[in-house]
N, CA, C and O atoms as CSV, one atom per row, in Angstrom:
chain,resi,resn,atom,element,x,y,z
A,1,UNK,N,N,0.840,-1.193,0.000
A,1,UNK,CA,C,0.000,0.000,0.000
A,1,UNK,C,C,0.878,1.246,0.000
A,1,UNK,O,O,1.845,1.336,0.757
A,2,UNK,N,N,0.607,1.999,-0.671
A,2,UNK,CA,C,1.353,3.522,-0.879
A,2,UNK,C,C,0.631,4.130,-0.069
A,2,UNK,O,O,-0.554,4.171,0.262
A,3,UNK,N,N,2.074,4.837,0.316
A,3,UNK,CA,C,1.707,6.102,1.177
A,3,UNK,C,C,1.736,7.390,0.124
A,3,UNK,O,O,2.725,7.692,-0.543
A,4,UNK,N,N,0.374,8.138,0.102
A,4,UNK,CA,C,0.894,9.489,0.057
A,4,UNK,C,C,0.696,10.254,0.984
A,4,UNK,O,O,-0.053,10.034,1.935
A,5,UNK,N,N,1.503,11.458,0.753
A,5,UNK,CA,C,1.314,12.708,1.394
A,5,UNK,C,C,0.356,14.077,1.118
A,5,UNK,O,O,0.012,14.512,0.019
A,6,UNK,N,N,0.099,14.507,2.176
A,6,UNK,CA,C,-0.888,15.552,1.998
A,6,UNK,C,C,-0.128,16.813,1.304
A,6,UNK,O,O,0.866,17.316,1.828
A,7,UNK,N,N,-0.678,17.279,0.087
A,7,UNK,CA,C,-0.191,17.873,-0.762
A,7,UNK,C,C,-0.744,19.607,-0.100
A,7,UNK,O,O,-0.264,20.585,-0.673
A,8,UNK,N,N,-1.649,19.816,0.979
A,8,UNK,CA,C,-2.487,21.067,1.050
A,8,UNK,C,C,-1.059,21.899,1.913
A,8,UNK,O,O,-0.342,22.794,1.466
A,9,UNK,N,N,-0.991,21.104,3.498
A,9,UNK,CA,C,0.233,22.069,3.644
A,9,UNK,C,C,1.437,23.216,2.858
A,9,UNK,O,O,1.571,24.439,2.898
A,10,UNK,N,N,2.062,22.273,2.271
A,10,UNK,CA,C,2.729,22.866,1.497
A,10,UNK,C,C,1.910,23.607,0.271
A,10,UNK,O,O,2.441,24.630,-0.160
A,11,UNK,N,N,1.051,23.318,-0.146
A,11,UNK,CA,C,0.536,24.447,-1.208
A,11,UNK,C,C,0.122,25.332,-0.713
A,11,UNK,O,O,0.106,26.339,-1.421
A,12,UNK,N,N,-0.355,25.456,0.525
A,12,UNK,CA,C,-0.718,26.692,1.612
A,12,UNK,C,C,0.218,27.688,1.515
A,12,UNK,O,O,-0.016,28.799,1.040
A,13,UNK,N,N,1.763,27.153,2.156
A,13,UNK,CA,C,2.487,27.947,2.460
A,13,UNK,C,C,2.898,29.160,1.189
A,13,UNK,O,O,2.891,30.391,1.171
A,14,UNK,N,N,3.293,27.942,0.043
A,14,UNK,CA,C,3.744,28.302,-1.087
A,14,UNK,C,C,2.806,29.288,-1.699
A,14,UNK,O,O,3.316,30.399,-1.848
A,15,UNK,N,N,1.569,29.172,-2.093
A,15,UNK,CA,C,0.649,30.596,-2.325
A,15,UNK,C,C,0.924,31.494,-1.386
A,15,UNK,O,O,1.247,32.659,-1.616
A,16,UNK,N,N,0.786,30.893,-0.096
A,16,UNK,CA,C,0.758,32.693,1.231
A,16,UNK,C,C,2.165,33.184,0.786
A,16,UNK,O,O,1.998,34.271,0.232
A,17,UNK,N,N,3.235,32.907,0.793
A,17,UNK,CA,C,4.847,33.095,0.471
A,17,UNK,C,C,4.730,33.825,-0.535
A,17,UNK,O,O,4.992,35.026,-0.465
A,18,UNK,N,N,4.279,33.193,-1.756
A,18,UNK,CA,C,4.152,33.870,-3.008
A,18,UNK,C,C,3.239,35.325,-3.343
A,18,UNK,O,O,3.246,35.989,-4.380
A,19,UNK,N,N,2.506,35.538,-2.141
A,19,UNK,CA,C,1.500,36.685,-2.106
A,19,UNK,C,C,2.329,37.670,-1.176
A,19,UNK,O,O,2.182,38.891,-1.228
A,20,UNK,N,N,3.044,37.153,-0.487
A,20,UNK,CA,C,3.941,38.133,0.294
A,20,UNK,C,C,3.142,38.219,1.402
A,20,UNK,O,O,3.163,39.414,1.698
A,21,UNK,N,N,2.229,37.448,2.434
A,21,UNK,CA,C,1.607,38.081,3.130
A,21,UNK,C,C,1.820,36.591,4.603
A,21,UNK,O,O,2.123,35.399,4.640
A,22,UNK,N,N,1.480,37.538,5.437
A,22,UNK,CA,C,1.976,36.636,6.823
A,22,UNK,C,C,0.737,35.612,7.102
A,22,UNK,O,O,-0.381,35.881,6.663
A,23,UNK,N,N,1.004,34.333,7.911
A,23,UNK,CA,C,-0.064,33.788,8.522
A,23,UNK,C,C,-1.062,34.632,8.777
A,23,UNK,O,O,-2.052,34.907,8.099
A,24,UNK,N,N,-0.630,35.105,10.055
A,24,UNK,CA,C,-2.042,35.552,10.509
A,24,UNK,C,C,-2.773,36.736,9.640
A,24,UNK,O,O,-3.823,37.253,10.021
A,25,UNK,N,N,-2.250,37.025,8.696
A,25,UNK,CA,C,-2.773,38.041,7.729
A,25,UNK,C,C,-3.751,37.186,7.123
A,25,UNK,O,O,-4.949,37.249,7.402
A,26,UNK,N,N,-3.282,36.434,6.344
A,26,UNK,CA,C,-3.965,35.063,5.460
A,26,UNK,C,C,-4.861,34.832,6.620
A,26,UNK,O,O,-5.962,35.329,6.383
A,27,UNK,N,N,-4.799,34.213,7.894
A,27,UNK,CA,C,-6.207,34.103,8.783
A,27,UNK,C,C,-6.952,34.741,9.163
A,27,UNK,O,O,-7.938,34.211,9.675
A,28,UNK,N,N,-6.847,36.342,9.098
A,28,UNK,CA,C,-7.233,37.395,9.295
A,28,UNK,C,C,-8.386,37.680,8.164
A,28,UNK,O,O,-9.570,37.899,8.422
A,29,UNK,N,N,-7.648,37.620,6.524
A,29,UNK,CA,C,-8.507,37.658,5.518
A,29,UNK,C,C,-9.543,36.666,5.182
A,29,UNK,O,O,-10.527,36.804,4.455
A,30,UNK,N,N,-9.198,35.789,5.749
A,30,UNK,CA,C,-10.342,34.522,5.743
A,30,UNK,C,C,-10.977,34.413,6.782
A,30,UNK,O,O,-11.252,33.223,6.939
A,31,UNK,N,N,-11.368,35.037,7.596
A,31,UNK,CA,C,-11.723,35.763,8.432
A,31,UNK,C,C,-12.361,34.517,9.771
A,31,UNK,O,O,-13.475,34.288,10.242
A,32,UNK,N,N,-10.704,33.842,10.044
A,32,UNK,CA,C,-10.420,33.576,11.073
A,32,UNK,C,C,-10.528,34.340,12.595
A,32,UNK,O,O,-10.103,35.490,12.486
A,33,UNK,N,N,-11.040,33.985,14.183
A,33,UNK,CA,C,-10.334,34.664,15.029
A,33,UNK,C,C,-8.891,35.743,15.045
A,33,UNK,O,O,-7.783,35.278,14.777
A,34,UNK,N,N,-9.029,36.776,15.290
A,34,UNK,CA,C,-7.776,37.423,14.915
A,34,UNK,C,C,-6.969,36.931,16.184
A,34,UNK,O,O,-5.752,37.108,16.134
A,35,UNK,N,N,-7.467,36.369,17.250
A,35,UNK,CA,C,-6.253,35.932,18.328
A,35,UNK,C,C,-5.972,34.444,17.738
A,35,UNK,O,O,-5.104,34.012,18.497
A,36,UNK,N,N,-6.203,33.621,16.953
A,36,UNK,CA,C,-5.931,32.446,16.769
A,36,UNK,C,C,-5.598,32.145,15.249
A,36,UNK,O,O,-5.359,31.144,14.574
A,37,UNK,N,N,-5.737,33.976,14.982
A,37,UNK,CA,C,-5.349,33.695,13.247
A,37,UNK,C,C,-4.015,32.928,12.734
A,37,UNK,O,O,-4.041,32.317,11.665
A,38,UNK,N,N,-2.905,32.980,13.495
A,38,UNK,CA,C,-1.591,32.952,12.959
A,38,UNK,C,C,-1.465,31.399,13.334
A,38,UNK,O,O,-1.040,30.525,12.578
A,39,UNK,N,N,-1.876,31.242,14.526
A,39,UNK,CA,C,-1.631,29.658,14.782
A,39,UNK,C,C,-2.434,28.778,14.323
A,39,UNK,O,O,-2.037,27.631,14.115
A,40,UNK,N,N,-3.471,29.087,14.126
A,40,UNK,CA,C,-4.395,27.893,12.993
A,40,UNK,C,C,-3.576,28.099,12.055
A,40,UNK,O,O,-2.669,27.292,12.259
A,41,UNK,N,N,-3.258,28.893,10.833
A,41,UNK,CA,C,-2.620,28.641,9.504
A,41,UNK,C,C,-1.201,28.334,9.824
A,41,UNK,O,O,-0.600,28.315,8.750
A,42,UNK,N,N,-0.340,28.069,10.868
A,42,UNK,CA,C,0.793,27.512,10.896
A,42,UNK,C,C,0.245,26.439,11.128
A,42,UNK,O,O,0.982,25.573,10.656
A,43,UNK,N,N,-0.928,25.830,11.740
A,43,UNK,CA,C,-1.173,24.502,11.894
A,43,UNK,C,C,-1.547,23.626,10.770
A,43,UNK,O,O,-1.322,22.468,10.417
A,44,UNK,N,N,-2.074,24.441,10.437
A,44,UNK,CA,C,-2.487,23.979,8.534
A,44,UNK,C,C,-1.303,23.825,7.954
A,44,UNK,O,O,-0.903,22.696,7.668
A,45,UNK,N,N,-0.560,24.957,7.693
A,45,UNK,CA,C,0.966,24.711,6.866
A,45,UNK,C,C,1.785,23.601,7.620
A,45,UNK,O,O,2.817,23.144,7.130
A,46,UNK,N,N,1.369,23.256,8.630
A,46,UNK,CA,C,2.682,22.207,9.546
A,46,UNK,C,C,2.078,20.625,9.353
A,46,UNK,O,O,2.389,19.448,9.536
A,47,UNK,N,N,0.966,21.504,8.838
A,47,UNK,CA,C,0.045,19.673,8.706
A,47,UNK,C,C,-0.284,19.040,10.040
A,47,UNK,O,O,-0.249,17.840,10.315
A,48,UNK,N,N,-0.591,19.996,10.777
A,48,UNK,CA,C,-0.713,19.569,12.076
A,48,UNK,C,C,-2.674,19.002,11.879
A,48,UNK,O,O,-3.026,17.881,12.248
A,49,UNK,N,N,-3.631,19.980,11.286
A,49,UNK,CA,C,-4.449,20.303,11.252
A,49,UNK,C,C,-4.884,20.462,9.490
A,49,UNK,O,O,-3.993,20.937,8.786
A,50,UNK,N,N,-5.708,20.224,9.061
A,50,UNK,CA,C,-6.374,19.614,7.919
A,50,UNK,C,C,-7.815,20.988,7.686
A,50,UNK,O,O,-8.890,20.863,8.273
A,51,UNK,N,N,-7.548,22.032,6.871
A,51,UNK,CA,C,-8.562,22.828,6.844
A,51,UNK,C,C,-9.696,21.803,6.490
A,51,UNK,O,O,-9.520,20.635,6.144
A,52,UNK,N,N,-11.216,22.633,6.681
A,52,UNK,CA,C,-12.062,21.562,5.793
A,52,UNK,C,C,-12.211,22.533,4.745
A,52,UNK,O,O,-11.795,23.691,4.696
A,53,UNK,N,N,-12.984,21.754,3.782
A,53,UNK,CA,C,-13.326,22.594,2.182
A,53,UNK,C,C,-13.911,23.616,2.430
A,53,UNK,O,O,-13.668,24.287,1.427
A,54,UNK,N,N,-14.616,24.308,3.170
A,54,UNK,CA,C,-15.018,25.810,3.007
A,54,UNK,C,C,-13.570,26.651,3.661
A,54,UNK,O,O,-13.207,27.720,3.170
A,55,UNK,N,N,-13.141,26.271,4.334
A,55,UNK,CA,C,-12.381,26.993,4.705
A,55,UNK,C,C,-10.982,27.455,3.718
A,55,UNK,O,O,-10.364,28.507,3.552
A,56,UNK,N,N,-10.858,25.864,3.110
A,56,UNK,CA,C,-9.785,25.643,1.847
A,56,UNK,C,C,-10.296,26.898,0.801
A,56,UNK,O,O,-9.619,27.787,0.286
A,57,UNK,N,N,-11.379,26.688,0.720
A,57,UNK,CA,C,-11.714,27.402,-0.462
A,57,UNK,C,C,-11.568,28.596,-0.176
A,57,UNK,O,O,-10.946,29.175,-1.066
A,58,UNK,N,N,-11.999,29.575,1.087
A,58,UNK,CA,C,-11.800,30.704,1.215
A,58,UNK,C,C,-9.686,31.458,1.134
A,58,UNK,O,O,-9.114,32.543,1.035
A,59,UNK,N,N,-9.368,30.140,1.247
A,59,UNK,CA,C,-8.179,30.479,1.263
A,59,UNK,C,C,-7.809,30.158,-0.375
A,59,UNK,O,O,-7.017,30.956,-0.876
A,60,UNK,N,N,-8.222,29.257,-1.094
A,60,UNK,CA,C,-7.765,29.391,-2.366
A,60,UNK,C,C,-8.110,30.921,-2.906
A,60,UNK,O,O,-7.423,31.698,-3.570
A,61,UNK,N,N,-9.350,31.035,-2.400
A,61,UNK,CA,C,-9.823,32.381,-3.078
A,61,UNK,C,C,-9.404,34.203,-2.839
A,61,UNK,O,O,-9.552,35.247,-3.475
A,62,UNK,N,N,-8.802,33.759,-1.494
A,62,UNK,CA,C,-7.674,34.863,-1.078
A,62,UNK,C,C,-6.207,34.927,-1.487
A,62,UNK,O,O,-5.576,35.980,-1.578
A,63,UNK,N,N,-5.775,33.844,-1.699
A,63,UNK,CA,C,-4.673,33.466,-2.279
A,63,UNK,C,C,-4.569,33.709,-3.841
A,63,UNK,O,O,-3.522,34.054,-4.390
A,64,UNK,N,N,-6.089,33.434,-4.671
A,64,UNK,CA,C,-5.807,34.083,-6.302
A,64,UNK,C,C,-5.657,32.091,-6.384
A,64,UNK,O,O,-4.479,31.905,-6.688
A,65,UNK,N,N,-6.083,31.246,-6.295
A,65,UNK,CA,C,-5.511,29.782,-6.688
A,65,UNK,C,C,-6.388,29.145,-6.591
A,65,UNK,O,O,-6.979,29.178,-5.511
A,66,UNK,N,N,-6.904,28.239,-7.697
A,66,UNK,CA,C,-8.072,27.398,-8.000
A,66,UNK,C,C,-8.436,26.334,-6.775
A,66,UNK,O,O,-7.414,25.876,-6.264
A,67,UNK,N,N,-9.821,25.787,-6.128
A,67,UNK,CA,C,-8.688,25.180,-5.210
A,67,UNK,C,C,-8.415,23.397,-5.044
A,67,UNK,O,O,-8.166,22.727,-4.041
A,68,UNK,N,N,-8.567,23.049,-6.338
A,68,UNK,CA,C,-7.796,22.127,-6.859
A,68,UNK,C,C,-6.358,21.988,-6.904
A,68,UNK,O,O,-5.727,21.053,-7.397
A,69,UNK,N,N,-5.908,23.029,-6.332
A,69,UNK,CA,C,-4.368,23.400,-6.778
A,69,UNK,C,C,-3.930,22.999,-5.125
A,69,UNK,O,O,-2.747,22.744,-4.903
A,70,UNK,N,N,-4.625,22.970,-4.343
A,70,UNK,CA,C,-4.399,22.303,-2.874
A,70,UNK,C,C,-4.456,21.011,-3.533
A,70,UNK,O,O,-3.299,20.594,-3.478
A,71,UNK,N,N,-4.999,20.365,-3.979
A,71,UNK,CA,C,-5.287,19.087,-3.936
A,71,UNK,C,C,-4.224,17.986,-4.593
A,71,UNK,O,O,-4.022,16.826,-4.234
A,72,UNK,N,N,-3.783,18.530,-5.373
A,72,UNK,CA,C,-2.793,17.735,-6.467
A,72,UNK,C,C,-1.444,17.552,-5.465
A,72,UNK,O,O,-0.930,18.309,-4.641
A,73,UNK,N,N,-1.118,16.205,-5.921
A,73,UNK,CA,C,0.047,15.908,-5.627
A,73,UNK,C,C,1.315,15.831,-6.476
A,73,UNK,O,O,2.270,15.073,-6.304
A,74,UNK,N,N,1.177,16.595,-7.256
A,74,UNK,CA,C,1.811,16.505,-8.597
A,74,UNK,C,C,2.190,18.306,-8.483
A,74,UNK,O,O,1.429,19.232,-8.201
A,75,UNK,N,N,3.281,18.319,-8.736
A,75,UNK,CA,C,3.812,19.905,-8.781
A,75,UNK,C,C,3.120,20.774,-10.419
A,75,UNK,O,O,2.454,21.793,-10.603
A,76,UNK,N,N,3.824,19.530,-11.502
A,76,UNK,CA,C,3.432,19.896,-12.580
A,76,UNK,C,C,2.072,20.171,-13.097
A,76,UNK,O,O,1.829,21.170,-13.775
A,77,UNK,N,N,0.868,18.966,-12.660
A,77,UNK,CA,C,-0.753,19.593,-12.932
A,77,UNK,C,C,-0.874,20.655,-11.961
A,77,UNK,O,O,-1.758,21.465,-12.242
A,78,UNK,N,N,0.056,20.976,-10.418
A,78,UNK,CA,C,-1.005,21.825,-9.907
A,78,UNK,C,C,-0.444,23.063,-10.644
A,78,UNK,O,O,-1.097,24.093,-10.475
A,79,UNK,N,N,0.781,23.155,-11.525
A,79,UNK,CA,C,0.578,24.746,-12.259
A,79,UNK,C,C,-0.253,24.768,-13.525
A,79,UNK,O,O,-0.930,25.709,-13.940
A,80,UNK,N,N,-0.009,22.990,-14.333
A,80,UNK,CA,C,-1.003,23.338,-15.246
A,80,UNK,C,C,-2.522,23.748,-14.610
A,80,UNK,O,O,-3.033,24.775,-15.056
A,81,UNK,N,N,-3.134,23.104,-13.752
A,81,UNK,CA,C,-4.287,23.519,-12.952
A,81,UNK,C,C,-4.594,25.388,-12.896
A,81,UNK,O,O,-5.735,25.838,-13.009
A,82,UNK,N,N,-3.664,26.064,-12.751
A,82,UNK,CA,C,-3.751,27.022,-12.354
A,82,UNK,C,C,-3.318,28.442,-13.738
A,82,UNK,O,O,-3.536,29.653,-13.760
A,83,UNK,N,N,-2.623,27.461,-14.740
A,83,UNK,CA,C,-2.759,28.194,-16.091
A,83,UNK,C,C,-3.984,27.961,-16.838
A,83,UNK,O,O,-4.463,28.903,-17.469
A,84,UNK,N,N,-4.653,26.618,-16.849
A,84,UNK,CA,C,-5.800,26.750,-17.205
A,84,UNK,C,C,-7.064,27.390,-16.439
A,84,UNK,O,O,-8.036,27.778,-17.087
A,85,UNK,N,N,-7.015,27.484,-15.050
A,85,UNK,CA,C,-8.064,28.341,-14.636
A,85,UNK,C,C,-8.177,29.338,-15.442
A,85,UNK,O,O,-9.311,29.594,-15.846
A,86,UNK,N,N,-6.634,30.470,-16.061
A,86,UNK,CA,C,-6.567,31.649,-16.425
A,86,UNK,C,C,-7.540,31.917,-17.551
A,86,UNK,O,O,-8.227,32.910,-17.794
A,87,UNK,N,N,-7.375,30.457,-18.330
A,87,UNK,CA,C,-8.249,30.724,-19.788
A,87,UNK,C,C,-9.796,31.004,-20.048
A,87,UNK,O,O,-10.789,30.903,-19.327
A,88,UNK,N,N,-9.665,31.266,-20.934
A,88,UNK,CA,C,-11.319,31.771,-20.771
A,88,UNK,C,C,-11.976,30.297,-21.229
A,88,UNK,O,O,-11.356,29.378,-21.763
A,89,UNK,N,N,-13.630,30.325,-20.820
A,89,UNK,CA,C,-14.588,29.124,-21.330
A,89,UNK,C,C,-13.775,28.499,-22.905
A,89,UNK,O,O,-13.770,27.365,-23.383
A,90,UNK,N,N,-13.235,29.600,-23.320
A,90,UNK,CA,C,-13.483,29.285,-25.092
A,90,UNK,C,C,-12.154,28.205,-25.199
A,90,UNK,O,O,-12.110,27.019,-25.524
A,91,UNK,N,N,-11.292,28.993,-24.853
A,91,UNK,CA,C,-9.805,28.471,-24.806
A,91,UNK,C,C,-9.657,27.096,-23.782
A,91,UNK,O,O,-8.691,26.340,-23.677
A,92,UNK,N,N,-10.606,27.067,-23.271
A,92,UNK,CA,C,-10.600,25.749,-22.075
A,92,UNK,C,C,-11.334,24.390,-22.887
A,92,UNK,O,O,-11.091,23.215,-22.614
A,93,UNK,N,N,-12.164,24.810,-23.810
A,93,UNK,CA,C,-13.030,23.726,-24.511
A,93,UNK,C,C,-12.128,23.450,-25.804
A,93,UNK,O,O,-12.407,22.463,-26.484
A,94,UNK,N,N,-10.886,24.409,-26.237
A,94,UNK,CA,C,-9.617,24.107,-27.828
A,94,UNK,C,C,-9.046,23.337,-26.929
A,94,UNK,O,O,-8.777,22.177,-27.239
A,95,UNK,N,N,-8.776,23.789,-25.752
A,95,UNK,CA,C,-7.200,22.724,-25.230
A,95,UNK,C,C,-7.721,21.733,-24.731
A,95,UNK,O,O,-6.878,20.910,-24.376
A,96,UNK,N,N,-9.213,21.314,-24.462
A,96,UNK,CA,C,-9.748,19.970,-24.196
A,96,UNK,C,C,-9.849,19.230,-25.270
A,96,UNK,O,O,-9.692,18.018,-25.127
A,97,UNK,N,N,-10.101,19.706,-26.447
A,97,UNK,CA,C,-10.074,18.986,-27.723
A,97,UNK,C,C,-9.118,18.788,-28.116
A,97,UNK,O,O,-8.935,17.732,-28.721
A,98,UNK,N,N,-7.942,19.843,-27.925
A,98,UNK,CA,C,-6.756,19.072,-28.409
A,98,UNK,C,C,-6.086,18.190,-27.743
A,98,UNK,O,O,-5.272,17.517,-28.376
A,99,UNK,N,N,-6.227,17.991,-26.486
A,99,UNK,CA,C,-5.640,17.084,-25.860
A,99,UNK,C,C,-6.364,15.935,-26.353
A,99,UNK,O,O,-5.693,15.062,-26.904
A,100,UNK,N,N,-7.752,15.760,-26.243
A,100,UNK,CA,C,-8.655,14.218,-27.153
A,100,UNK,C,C,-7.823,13.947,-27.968
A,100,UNK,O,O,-7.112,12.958,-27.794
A,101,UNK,N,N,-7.627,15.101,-29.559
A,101,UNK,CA,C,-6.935,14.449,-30.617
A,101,UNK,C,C,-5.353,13.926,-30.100
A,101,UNK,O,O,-4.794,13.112,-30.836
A,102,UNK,N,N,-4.836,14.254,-29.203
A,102,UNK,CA,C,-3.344,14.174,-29.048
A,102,UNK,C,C,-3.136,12.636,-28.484
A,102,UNK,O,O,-2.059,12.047,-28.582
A,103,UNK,N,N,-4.667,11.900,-27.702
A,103,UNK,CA,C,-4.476,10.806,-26.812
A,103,UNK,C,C,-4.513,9.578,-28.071
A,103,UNK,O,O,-5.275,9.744,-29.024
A,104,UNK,N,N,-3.660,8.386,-27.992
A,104,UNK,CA,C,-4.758,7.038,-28.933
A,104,UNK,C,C,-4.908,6.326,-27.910
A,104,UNK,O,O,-4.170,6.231,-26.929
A,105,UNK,N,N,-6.176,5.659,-28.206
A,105,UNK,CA,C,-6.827,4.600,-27.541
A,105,UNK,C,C,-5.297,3.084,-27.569
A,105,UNK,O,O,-5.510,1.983,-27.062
């Protein structure tokens, strides 16, 4: 049986890092306790503690990051994940078709 690992920690950190903004800021905007803001999201980033999905989501959505992009364990889909959010409906339904023609059975 394989082990994996929880891929959310670290994608936590790596969006908050990448936004430039502190824990408890990030818990603050997701509008965490402001006395317990900083240590819940280090608990999350430490993997101590497991957001649930509303909460994930409010943080994908403060962060600017789909929030599928927590979910992947794969470095490479979670940026493709997050270049295709960018595209519009139109451009999301060419690169689904071209990927069909690109697969053979």
């Amino acid at each position: 049986m394989e082990i994996t690992i929880n891929p959310v920690p670290g994608r936590i950190k790596q969006a908050r890092v990448s936004k430039g903004i502190s824990q408890k800021e990030l818990g603050i905007r997701i509008k965490l306790d402001q006395s317990s803001a900083s240590s819940r999201m280090n608990h999350y980033e430490k993997g101590r503690h497991t957001p649930d999905i509303p909460t994930l989501k409010r943080i994908a959505e403060e962060l600017g990051k789909p929030l599928a992009y927590f979910l992947c364990e794969s470095e490479s889909t979670a940026e493709l994940i997050c270049l295709i959010e960018n595209l519009s409906e139109t451009d999301k339904k060419l690169l689904i078709q071209s990927l069909k023609q690109g697969i053979t059975p």
